[in-house]
N, CA, C and O atoms as a GROMACS GRO file, in nm:
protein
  552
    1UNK      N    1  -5.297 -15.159   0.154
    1UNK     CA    2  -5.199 -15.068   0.100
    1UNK      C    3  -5.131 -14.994   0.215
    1UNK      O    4  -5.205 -14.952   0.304
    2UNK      N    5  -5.011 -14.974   0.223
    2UNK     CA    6  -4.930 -14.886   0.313
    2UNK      C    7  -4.885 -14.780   0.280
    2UNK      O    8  -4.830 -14.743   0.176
    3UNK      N    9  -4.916 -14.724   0.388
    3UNK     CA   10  -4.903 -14.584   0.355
    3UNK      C   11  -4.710 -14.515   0.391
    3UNK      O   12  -4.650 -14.422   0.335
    4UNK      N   13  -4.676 -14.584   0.474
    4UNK     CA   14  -4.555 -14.538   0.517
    4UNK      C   15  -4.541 -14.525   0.649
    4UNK      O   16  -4.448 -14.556   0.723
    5UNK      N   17  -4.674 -14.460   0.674
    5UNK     CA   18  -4.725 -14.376   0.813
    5UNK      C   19  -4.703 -14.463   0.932
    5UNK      O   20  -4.770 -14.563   0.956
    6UNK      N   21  -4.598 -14.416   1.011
    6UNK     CA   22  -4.624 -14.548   1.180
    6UNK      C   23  -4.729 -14.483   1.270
    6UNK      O   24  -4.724 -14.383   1.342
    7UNK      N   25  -4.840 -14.588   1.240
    7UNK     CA   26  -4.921 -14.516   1.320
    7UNK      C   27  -4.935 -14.506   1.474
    7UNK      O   28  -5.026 -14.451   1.535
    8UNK      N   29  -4.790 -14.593   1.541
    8UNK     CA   30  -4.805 -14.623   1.674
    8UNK      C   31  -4.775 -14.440   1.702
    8UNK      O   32  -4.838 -14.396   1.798
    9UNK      N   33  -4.689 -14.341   1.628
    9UNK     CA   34  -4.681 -14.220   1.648
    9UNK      C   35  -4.492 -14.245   1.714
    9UNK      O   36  -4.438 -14.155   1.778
   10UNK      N   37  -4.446 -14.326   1.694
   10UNK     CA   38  -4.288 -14.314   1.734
   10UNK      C   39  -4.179 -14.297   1.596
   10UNK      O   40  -4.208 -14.260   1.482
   11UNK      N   41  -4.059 -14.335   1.645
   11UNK     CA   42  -3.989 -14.349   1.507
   11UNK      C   43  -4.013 -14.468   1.405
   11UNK      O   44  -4.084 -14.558   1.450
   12UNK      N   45  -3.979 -14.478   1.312
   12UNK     CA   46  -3.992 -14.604   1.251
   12UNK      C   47  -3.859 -14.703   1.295
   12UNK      O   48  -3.769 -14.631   1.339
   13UNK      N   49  -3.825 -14.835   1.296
   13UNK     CA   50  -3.759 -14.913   1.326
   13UNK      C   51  -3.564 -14.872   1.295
   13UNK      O   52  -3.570 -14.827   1.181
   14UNK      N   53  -3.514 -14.870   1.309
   14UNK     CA   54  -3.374 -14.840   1.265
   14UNK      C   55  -3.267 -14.957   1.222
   14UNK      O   56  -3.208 -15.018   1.310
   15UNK      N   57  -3.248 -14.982   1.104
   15UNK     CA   58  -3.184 -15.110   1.049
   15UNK      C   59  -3.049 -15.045   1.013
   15UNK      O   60  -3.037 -14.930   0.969
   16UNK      N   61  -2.927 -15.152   1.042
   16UNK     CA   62  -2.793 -15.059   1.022
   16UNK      C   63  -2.778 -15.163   0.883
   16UNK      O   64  -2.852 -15.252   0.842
   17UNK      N   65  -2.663 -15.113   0.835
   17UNK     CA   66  -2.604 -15.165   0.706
   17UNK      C   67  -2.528 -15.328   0.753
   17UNK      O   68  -2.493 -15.346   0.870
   18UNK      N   69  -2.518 -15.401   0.682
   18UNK     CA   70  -2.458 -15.528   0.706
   18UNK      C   71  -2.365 -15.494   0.644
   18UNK      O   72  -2.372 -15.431   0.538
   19UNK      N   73  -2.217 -15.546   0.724
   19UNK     CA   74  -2.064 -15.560   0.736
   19UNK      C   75  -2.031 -15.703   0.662
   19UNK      O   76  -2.002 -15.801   0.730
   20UNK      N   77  -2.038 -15.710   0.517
   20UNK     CA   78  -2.048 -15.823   0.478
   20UNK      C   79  -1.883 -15.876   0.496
   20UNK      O   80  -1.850 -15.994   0.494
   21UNK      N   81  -1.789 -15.759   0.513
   21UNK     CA   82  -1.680 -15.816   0.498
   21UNK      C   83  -1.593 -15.860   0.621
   21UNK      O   84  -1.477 -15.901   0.619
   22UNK      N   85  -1.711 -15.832   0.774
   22UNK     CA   86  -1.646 -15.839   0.857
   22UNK      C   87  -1.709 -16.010   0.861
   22UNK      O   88  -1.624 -16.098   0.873
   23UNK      N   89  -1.890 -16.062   0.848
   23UNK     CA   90  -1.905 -16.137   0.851
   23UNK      C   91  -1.830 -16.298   0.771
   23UNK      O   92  -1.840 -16.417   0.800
   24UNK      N   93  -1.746 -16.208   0.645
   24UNK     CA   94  -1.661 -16.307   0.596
   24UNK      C   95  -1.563 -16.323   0.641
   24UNK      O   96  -1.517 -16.437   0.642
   25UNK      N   97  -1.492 -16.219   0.696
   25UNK     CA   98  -1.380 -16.239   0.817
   25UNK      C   99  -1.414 -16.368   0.913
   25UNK      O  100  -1.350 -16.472   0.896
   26UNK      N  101  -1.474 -16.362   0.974
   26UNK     CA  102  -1.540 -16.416   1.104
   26UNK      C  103  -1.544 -16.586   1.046
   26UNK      O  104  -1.484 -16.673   1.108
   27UNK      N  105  -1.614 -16.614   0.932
   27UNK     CA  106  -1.640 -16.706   0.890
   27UNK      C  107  -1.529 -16.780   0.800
   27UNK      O  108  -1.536 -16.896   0.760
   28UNK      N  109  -1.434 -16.696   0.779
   28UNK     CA  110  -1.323 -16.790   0.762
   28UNK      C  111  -1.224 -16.804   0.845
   28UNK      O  112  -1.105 -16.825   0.823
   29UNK      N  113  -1.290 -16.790   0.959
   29UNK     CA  114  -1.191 -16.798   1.092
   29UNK      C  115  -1.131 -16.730   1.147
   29UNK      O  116  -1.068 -16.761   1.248
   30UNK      N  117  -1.133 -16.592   1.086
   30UNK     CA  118  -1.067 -16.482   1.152
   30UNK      C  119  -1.104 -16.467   1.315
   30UNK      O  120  -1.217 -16.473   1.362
   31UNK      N  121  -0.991 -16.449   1.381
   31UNK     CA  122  -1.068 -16.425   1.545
   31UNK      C  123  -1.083 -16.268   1.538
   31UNK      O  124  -1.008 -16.179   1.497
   32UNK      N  125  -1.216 -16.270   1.597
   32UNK     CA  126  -1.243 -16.181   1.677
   32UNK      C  127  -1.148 -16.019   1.692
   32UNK      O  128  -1.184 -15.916   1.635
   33UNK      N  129  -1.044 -16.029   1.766
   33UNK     CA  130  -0.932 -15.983   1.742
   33UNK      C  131  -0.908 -15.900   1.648
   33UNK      O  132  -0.916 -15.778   1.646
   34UNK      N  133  -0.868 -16.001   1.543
   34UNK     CA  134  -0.802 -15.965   1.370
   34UNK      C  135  -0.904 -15.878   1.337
   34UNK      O  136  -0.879 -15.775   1.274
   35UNK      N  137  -1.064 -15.919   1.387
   35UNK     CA  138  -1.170 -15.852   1.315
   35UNK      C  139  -1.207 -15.719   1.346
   35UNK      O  140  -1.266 -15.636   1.277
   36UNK      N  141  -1.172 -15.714   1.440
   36UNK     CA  142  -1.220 -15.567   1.549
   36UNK      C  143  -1.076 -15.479   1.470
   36UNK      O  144  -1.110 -15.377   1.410
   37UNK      N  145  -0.934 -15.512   1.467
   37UNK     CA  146  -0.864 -15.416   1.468
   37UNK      C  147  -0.835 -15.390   1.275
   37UNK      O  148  -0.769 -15.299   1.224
   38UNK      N  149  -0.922 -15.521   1.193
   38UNK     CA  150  -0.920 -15.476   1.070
   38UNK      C  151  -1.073 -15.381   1.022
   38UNK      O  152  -1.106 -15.327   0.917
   39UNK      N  153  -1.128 -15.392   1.131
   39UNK     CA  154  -1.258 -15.306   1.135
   39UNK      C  155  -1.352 -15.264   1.228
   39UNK      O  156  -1.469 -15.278   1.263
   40UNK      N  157  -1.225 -15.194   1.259
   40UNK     CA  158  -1.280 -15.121   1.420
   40UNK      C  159  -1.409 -15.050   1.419
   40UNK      O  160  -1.482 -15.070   1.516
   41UNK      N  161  -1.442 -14.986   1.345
   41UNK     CA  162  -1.623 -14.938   1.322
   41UNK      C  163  -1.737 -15.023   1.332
   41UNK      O  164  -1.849 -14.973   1.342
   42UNK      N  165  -1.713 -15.198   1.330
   42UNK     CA  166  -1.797 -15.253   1.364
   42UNK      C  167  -1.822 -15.325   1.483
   42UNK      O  168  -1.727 -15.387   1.531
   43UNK      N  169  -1.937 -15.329   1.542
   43UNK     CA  170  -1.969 -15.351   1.652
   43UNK      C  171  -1.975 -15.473   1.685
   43UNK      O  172  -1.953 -15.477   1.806
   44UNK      N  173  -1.997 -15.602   1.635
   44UNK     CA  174  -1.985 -15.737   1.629
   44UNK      C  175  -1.835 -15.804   1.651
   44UNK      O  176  -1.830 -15.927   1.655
   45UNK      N  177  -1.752 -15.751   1.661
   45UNK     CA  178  -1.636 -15.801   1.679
   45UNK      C  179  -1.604 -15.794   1.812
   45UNK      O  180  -1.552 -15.890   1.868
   46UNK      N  181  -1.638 -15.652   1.894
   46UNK     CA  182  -1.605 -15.588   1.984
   46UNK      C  183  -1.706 -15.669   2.071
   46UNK      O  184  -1.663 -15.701   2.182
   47UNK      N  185  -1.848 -15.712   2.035
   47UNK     CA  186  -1.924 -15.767   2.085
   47UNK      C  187  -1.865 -15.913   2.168
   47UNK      O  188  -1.869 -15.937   2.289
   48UNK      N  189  -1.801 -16.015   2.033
   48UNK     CA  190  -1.735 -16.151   2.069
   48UNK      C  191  -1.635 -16.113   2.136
   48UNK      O  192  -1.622 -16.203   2.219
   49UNK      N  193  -1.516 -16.000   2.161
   49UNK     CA  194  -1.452 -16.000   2.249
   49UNK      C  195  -1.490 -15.998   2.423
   49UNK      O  196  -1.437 -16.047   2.523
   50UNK      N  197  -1.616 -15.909   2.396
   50UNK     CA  198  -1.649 -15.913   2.524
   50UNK      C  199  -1.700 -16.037   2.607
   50UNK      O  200  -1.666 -16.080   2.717
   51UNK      N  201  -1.812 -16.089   2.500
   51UNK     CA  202  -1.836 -16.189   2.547
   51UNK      C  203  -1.745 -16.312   2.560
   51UNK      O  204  -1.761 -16.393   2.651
   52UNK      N  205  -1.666 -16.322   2.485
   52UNK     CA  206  -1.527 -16.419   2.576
   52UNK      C  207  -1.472 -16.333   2.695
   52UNK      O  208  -1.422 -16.384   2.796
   53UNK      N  209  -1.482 -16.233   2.678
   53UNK     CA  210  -1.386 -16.191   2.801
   53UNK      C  211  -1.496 -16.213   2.926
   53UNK      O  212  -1.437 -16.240   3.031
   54UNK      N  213  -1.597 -16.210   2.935
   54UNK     CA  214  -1.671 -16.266   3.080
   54UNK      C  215  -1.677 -16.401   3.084
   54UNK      O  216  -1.646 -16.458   3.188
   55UNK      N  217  -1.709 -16.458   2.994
   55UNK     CA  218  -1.694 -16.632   2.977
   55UNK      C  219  -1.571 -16.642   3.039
   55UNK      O  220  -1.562 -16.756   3.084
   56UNK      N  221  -1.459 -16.569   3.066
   56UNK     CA  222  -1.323 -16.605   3.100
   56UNK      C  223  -1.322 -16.562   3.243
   56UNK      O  224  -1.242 -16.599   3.330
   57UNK      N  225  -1.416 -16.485   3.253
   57UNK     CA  226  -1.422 -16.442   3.403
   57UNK      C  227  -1.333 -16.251   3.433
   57UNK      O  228  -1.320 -16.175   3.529
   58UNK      N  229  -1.301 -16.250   3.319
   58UNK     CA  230  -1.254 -16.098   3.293
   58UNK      C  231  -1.289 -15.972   3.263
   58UNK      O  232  -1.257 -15.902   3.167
   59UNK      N  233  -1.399 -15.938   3.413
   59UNK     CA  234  -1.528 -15.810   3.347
   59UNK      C  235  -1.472 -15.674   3.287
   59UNK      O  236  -1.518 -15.609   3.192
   60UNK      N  237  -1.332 -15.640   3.388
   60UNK     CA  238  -1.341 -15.513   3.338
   60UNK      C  239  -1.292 -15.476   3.186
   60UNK      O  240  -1.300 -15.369   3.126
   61UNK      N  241  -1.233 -15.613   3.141
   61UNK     CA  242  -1.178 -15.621   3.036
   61UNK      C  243  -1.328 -15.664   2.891
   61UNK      O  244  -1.342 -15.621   2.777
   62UNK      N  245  -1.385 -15.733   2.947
   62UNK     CA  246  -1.509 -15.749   2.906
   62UNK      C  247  -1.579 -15.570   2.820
   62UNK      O  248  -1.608 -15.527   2.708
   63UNK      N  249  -1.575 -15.517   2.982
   63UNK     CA  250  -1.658 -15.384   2.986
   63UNK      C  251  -1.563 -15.301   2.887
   63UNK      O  252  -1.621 -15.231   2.804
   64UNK      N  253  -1.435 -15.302   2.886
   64UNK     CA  254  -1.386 -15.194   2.750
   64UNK      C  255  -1.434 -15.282   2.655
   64UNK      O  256  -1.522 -15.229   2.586
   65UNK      N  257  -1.409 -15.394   2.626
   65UNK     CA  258  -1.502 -15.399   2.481
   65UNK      C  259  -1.599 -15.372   2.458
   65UNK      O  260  -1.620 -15.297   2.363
   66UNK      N  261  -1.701 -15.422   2.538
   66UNK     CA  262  -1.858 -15.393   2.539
   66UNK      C  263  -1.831 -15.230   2.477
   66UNK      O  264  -1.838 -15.193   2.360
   67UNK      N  265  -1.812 -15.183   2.548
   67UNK     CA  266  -1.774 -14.976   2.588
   67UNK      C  267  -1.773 -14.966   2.414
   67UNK      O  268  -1.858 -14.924   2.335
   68UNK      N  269  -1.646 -15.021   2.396
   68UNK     CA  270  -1.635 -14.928   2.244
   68UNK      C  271  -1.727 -15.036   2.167
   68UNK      O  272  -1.807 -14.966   2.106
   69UNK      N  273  -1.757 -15.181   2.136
   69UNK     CA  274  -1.857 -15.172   2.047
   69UNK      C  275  -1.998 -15.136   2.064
   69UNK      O  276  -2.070 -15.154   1.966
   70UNK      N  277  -2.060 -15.079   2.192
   70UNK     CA  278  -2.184 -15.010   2.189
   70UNK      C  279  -2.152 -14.860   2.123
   70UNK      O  280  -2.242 -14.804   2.060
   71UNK      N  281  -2.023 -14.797   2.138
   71UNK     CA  282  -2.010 -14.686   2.095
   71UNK      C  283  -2.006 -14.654   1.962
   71UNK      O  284  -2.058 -14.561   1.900
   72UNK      N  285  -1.908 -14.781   1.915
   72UNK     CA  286  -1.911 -14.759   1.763
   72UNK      C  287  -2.082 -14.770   1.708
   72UNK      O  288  -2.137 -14.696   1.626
   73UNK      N  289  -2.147 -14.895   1.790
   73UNK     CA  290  -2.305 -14.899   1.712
   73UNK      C  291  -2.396 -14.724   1.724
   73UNK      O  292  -2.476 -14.666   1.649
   74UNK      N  293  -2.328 -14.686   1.863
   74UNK     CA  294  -2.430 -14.559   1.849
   74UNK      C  295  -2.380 -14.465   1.761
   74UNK      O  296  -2.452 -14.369   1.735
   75UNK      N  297  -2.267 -14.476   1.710
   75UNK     CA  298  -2.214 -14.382   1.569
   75UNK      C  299  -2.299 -14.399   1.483
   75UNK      O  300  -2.374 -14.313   1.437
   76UNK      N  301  -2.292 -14.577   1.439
   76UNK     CA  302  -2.378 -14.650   1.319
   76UNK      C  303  -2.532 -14.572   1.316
   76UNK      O  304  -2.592 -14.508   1.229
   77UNK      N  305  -2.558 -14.607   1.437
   77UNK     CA  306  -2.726 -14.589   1.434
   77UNK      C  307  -2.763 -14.428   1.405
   77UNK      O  308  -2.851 -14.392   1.327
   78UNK      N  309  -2.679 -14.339   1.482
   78UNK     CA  310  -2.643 -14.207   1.395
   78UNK      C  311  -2.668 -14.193   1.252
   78UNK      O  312  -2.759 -14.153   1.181
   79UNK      N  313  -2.562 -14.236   1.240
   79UNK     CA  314  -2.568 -14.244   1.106
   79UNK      C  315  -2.671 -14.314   1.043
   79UNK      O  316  -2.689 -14.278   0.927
   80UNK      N  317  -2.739 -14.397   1.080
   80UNK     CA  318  -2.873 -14.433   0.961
   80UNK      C  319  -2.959 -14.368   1.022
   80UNK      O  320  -3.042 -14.456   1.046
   81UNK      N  321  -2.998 -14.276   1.064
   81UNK     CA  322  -3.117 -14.174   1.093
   81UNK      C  323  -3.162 -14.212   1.232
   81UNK      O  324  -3.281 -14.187   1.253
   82UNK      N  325  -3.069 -14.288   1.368
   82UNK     CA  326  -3.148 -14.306   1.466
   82UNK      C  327  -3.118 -14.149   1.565
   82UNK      O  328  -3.018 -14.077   1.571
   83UNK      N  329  -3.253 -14.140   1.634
   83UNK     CA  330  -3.234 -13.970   1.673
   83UNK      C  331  -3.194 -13.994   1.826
   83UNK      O  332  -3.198 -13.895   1.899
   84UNK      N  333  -3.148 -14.136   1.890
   84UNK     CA  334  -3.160 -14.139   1.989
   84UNK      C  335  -3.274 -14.184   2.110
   84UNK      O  336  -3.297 -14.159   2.228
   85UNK      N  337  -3.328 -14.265   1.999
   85UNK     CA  338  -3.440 -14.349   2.084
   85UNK      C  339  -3.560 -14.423   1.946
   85UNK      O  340  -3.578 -14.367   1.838
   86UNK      N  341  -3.615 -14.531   1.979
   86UNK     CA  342  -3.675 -14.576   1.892
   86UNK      C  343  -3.634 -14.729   1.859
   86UNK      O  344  -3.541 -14.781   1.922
   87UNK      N  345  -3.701 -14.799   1.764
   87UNK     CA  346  -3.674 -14.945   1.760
   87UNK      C  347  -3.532 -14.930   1.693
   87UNK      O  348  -3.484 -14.842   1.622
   88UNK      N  349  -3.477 -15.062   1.746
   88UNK     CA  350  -3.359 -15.113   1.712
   88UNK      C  351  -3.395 -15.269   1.700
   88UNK      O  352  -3.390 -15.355   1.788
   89UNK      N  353  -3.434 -15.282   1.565
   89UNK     CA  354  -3.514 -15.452   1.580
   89UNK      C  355  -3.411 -15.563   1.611
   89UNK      O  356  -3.311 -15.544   1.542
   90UNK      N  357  -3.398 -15.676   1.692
   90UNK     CA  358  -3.271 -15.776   1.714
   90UNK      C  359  -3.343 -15.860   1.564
   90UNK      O  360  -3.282 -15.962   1.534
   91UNK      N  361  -3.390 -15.845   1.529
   91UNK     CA  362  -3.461 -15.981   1.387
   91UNK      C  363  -3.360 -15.888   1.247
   91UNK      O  364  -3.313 -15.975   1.173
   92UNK      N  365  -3.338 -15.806   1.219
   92UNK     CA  366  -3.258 -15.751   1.176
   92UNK      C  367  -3.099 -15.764   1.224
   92UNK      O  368  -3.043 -15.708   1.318
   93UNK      N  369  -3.037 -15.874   1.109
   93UNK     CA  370  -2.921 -15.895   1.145
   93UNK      C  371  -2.822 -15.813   1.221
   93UNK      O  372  -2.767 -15.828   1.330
   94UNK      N  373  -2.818 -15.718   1.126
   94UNK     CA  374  -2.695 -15.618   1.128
   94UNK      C  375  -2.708 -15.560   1.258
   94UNK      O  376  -2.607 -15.524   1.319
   95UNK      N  377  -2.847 -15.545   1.317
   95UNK     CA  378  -2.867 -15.458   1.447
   95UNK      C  379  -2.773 -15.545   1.533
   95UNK      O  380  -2.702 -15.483   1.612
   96UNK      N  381  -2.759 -15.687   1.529
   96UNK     CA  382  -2.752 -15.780   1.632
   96UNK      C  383  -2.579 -15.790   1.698
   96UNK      O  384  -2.546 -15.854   1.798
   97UNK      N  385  -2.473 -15.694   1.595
   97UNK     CA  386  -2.344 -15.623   1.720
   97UNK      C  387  -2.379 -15.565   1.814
   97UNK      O  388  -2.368 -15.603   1.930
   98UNK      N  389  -2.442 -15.434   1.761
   98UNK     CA  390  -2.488 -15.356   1.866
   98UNK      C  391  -2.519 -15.373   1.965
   98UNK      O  392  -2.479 -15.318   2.067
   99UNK      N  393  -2.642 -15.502   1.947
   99UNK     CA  394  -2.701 -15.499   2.101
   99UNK      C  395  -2.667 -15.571   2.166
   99UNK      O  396  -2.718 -15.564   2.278
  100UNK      N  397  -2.587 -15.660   2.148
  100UNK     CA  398  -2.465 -15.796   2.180
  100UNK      C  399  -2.365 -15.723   2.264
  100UNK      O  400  -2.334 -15.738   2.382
  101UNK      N  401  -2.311 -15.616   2.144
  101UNK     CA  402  -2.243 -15.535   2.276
  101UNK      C  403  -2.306 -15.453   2.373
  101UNK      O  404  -2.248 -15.460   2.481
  102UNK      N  405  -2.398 -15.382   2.372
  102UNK     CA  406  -2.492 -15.322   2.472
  102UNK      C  407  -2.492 -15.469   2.582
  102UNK      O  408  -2.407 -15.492   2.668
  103UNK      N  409  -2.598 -15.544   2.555
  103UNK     CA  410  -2.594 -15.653   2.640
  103UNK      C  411  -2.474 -15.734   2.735
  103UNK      O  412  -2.472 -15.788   2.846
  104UNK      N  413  -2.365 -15.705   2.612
  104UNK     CA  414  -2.202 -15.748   2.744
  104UNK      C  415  -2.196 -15.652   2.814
  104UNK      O  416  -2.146 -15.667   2.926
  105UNK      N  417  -2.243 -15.519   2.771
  105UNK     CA  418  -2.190 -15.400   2.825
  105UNK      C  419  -2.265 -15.424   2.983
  105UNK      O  420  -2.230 -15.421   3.101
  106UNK      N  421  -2.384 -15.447   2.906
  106UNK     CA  422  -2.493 -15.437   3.111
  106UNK      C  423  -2.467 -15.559   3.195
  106UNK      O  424  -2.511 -15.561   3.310
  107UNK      N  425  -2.379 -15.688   3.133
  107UNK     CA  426  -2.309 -15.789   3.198
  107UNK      C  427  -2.236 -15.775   3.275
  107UNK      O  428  -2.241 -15.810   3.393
  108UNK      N  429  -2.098 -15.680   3.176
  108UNK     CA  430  -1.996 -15.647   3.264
  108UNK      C  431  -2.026 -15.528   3.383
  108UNK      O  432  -1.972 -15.526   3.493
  109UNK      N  433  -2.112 -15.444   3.340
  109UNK     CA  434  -2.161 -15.327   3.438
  109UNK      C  435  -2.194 -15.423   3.568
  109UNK      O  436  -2.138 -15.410   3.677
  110UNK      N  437  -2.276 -15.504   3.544
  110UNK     CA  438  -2.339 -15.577   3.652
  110UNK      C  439  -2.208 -15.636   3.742
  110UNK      O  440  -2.192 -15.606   3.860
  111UNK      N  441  -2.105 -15.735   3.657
  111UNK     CA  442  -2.003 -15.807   3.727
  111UNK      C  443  -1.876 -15.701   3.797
  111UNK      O  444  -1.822 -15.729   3.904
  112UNK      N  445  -1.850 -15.610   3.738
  112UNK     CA  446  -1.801 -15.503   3.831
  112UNK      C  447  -1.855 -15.416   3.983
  112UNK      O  448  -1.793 -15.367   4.077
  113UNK      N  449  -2.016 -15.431   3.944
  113UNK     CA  450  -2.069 -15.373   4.040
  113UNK      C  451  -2.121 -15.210   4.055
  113UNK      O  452  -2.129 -15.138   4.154
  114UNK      N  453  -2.150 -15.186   3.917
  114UNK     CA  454  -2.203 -15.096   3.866
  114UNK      C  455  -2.333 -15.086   3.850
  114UNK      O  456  -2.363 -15.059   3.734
  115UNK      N  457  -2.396 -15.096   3.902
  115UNK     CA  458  -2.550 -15.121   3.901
  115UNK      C  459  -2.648 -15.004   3.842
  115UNK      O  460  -2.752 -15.036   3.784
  116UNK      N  461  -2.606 -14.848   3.862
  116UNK     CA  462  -2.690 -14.787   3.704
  116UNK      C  463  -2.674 -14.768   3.614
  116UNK      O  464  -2.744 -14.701   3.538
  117UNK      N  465  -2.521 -14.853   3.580
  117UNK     CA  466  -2.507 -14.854   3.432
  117UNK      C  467  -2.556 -14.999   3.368
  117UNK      O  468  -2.603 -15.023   3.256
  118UNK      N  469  -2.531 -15.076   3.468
  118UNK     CA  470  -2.602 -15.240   3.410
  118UNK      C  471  -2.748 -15.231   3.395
  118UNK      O  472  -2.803 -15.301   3.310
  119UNK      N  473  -2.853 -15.104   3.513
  119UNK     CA  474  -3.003 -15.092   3.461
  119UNK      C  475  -3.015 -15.047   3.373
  119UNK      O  476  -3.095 -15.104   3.298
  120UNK      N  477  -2.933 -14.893   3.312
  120UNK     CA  478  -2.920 -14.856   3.241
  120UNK      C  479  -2.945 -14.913   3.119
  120UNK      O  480  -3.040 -14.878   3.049
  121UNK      N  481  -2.865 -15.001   3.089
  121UNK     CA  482  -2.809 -15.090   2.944
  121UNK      C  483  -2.914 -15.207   2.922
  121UNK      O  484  -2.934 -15.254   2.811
  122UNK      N  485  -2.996 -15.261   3.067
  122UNK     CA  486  -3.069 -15.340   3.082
  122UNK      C  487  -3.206 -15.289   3.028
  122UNK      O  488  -3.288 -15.368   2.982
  123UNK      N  489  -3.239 -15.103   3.038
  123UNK     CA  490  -3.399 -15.077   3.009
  123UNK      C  491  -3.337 -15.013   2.823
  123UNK      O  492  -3.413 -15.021   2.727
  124UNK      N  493  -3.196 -14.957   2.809
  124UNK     CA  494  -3.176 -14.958   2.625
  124UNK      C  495  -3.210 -15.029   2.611
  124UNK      O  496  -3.332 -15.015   2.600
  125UNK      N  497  -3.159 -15.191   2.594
  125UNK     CA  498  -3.173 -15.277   2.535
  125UNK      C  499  -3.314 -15.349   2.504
  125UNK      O  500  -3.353 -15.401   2.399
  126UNK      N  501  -3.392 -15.332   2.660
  126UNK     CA  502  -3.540 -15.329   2.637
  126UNK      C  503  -3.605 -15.268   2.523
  126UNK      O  504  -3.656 -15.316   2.421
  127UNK      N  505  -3.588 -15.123   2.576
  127UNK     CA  506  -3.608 -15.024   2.442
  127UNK      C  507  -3.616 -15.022   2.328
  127UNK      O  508  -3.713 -14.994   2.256
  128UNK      N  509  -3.448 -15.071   2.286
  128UNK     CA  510  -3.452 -15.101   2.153
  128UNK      C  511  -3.526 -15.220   2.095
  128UNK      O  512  -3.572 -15.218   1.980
  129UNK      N  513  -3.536 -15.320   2.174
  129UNK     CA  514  -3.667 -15.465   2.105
  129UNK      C  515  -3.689 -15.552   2.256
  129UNK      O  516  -3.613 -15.599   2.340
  130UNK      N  517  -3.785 -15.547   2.243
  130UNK     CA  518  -3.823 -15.594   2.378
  130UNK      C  519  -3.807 -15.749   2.411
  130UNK      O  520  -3.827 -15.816   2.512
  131UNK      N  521  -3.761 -15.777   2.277
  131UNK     CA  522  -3.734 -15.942   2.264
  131UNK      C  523  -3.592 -15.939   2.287
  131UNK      O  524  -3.567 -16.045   2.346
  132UNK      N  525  -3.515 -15.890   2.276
  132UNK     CA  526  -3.354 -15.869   2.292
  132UNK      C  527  -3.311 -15.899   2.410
  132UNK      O  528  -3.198 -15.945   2.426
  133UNK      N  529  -3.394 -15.879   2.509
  133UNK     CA  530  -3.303 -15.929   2.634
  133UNK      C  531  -3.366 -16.084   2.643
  133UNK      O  532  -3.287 -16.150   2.710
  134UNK      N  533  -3.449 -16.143   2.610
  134UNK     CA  534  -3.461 -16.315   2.657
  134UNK      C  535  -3.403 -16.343   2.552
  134UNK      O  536  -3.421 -16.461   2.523
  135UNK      N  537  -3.302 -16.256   2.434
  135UNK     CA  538  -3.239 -16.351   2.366
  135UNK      C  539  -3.078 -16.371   2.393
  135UNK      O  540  -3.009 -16.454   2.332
  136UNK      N  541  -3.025 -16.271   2.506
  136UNK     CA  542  -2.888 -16.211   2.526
  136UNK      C  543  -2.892 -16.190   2.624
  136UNK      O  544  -2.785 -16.129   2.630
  137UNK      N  545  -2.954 -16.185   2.786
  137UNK     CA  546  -2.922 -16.205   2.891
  137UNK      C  547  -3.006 -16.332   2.966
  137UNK      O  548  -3.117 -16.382   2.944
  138UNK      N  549  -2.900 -16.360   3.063
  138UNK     CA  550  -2.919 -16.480   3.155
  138UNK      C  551  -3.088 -16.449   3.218
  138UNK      O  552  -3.139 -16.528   3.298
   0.00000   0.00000   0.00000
């Protein structure tokens, strides 16, 4: 029987809401693009921009996307009760803009040559699931 109680003594896990309408965007082909500026609050759009934009070889352009969709996710996570530290599970879909963009974010930090904002983004992302970075960085 469960009690509720986390007994590790931290927060409990933080799950954001799923964007069902951005994921239908996406899936009927909407680019990226269309998706971010018909729903700029979500973080998954801003995520695929970035990550094409380093695939293209274009960090700093990369790094404003990354920028605002980690920002918009730390609104999100706000908003579902995260206090600023605590799990952010990647097995939980919806988490998986967020840390997509976090993760371009410590890409592009890195390819500019920013190095405590790429550790930075490199020990969040730890933070938030410790499986997240062998699933989203090189």
């Amino acid at each position: 029987m469960s009690t509720g109680t986390n007994l590790l003594g931290g927060p409990p896990p933080t799950h954001l809401p799923a964007h069902p309408e951005v994921d239908a965007a996406l899936a009927a082909g909407t680019g990226a693009e269309g998706v971010a500026a018909a729903h700029p609050a979500a973080s998954l759009p801003w995520a695929l921009l970035a990550e094409a934009a380093l695939g293209e070889g274009r960090a700093v352009t990369a790094y404003a996307f990354a920028r605002t969709g980690y920002h918009r996710g730390l609104d999100a996570l706000r908003r579902a009760g995260w206090r600023g530290h605590g799990p952010v599970p990647w097995s939980h879909e919806p988490n998986r803009g967020f840390l997509r963009a976090l993760a371009a974010l410590q890409r592009a930090a890195e390819a500019i040559g920013e190095a405590p904002e790429a550790q930075r983004c490199r020990e969040f992302l730890r933070d938030c699931d410790p499986a997240a970075p062998a699933e989203l960085l090189p």
